[in-house]
Structures are given as C-alpha cells and as structure tokens.
N, C-alpha and C positions, 0 to 999 in steps of 0.2 A: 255612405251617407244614407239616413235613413230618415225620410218624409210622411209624418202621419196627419191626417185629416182627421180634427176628434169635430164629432156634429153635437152641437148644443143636445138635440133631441137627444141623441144617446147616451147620456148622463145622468144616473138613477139619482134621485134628492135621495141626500140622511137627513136626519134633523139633527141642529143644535141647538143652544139654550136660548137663541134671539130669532130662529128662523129655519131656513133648509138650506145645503149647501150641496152645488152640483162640483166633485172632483174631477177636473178637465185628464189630468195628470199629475202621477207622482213616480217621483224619478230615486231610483232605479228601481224598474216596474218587481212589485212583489214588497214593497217597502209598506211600512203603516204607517199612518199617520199619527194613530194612537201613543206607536212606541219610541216616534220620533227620532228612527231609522234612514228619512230618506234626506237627499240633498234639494230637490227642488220640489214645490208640488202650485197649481198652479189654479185654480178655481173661482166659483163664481158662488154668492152667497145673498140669502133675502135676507131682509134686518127688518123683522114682524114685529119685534117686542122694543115698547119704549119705557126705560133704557133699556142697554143690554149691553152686558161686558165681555171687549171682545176676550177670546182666550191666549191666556200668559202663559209662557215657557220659553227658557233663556237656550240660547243659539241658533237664532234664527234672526233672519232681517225679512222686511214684511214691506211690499208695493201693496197699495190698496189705491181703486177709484171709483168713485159711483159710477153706476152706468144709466141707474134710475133713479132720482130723486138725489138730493144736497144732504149733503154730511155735518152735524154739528154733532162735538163730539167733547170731552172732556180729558183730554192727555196730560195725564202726572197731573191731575188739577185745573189742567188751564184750558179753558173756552178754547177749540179752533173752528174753523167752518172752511167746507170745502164743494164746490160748485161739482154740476156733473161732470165729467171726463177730466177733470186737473189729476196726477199722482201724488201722493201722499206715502212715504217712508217713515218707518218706525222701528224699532226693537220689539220682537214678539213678547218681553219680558213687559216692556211698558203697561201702566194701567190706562186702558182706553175705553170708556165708557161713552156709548154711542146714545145721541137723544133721536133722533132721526129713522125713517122707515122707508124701505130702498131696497135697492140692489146690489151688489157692488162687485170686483174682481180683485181676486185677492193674489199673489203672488207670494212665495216662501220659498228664502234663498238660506241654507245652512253657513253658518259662519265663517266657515271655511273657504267660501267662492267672494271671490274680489273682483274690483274691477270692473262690474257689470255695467252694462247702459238699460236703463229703461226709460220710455218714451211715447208719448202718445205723436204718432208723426203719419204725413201720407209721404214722405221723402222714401224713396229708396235706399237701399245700402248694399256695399261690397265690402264685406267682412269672410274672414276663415273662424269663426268661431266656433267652438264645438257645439256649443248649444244656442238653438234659438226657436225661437217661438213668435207668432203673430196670433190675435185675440182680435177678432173683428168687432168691429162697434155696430158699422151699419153692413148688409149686402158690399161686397166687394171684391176685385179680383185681384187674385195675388200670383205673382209670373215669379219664381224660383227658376237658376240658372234655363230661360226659355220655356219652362212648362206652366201653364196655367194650372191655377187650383180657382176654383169660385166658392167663396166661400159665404155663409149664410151671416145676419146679425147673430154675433154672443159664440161662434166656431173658434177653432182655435187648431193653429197648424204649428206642430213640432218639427223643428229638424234636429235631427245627433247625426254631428258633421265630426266622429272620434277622428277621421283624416288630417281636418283643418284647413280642407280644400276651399278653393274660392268659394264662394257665393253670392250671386246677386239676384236681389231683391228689389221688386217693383210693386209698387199698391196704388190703388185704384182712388179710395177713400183713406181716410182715420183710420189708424189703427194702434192698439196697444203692441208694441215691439219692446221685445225684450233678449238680452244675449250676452254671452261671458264666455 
C-alpha cells in the first residue's frame, strides 16, 4: 500500500480557457491529460471567465464541487445551480457552460471504473479498496490504519491499496472521499 501526501502549495497552475488548474494527480503516474491516456486524475481549478465552457471528451465521468463561490451553470441547455461543497456528476462529453467565478475540485474517473463512492463526509470508513483518496476542505486530521496525516485546507491524500488490504479511515472535519 502506498500513502502519498500531495500539499496544495506543491502544485504548479496551467492555464485553461476559463482560469488555472492545479493537477493534484493523474493516475497512472506518467499519463497525460492531453492524450487522455490516464484512468483517474484528480484537481482543483479557478473559473475566471464569465461564461466559460467547461471541456468535452467522451469517456470519462466527472465529480465536480465548488469549494469557493456557487455554481450556476447551463447543462445540455438547462439552468442548474449548485451551493458550495454539494457534488455534482456529469459525462465529460456533456455541454456545460459555466456563468459563475470560483473555485472548484474536479474529479475524472475513466469509463471503465464502476462502482465508485464519492462523498463529502466527516464519517469514517473501513473499506479494501484499491484506490482512494481524501481532499480536505478545511485544516484536518486524517488517521489511516493508526497513522496520523495533518493535512492543510484544498491537500489531498492518495492511497493505492493494489493489496485490497483493510483500511480504516478517520477524519477530523469535511472532507471530499472518494474510492473504487
């Protein structure tokens, strides 16, 4: 099992057409994003430009939530609006045209992975999953089978558990949990 610590700060911005986007992780390390090679990848993004469309390509499935500022948004046409911290699922294919200026965390899961949970929760869990991840919202501590991690607001803790060994998970605060 393999436990990584990514710290907000250590994440160089790119820019894209509505803003900058910091890449937490992209899974399996050495993938692009460009050529839409990898299985997960998992980030955080400013939304500068009013409007601003987010970007489309088919096979992929897409977690998104604000982390700062409210989402109104235009999906396939239609008005939705979404408060900060709620999750919002979509098909990276869909047309989503964003009116709103924020932050947000984006998630991308390849077609191919089922099953997932994602969740904003301070509940704990004991799961064997191969993969999981925690995105802090606020300062928070997060205890993996007994070990403390602390982690900072907007960090992000990877495990690849390829075992499918226990794991148990404790949080402090809020936080974005994701796993399949």
């Amino acid at each position: 099992m393999t436990i990584e610590l990514i710290k907000k700060e250590e994440i160089t911005a790119n820019v894209w057409s509505g803003g900058k986007t910091n890449e937490y992780v992209i899974y399996p390390k050495g993938a692009q994003y460009a050529n839409k090679d990898f299985m997960f990848r998992i980030s955080s993004a400013t939304i500068e430009a009013v409007p601003s469309e987010f970007t489309r390509f088919k096979g992929y499935k897409r977690y998104l939530s604000m982390l700062e500022g409210d989402l109104e948004l235009y999906r396939q046409g239609k008005e939705e609006y979404y408060t900060p911290n709620s999750l919002f699922s979509f098909g990276s294919e869909e047309e989503i045209i964003s009116y709103s200026l924020g932050k947000d965390f984006n998630l991308m899961l390849h077609q191919s992975i089922k099953d997932e949970i994602v969740e904003i929760s301070s509940d704990g869990v004991n799961i064997n999953a191969v993969y999981l991840f925690i995105f802090a919202l606020a300062d928070n501590t997060v205890v993996v089978n007994d070990v403390c991690y602390s982690m900072q607001k907007y960090d992000c803790l990877l495990i690849v558990n390829e075992e499918s060994n226990e794991i148990s998970i404790t949080l402090a605060q809020k936080a974005i949990i994701g796993y399949w």
